[in-house]
N, C-alpha and C positions, 0 to 999 in steps of 0.2 A: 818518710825520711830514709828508709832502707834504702831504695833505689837509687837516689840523690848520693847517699852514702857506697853505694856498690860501684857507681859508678865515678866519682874521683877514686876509689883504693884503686879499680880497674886503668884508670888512667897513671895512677902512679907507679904501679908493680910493672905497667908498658914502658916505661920509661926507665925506671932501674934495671930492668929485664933484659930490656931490648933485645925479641924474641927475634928469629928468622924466620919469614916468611917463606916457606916453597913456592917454586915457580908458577908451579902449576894450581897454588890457591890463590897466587895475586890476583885474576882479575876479579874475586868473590868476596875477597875482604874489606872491599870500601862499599858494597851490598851486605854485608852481613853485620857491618858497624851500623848501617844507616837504620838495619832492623831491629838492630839490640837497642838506637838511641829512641825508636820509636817507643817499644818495651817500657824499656826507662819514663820515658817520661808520661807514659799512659799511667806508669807506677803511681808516679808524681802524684800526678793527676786523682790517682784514685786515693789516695793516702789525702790530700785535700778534701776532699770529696766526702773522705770517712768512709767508704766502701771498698778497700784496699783489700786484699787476700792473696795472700804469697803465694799457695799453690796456681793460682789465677797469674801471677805473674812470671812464676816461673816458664809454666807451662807456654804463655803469651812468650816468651822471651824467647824460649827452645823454640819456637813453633815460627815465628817469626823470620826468625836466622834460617833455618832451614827452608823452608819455603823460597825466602827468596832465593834462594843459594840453589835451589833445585832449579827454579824460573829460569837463571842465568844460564844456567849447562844446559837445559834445554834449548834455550836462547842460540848459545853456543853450539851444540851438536846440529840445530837446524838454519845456522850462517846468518842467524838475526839476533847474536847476543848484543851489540850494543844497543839495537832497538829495544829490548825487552829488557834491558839496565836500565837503559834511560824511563824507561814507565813505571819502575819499581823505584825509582829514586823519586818519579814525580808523586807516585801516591802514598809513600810514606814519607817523603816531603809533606803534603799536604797535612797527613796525618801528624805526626811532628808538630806542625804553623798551629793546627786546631790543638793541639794537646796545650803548646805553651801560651795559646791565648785563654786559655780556661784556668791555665795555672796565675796567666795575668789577673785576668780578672778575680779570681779569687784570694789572691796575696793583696791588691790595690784596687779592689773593688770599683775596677773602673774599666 
């Protein structure tokens, strides 16, 4: 439930907040959202599951963001960032689809 929980406050504090983006981090922030929603819901996932462990999440969550966020400047500094966005959106996409159908099935056992 933490994570579920971290992430509406996260949603709501963005919204009261309404932080400013620099320039120079917009095109990493709809990558670094897509790796924190992975995070999240592997959380999910695991807290279901009964093998949850916060340090394991934290760590998943910092490690997550960062990576991708590395991938993309890489991306970027060698003139193939949107191709190497677009394959970090698709595998944690993917990853993402497998998290919440494990959270399906195990909330409506179906």
């Amino acid at each position: 439930m933490i994570p579920a929980l971290g992430l509406v406050a996260g949603i709501l504090i963005g919204l009261v907040v309404k932080p400013d983006v620099p320039l120079w981090l917009q095109p990493y922030l709809p990558i670094a959202v897509i790796a924190a929603l992975d995070a999240v819901f592997g959380g999910i996932r695991a807290v279901l599951d009964g093998n949850f462990n916060d340090k394991v999440f934290v760590v998943s969550f910092l490690s997550n963001v960062v990576v991708a966020a590395v991938i993309v400047f890489l991306g970027d500094q060698l003139g193939v960032g949107s191709q190497l966005s677009t394959g970090v959106v698709v595998v944690l996409g993917v990853r993402i689809f497998s998290n919440v159908a494990a959270i399906r099935r195990h909330l409506f056992h179906a």
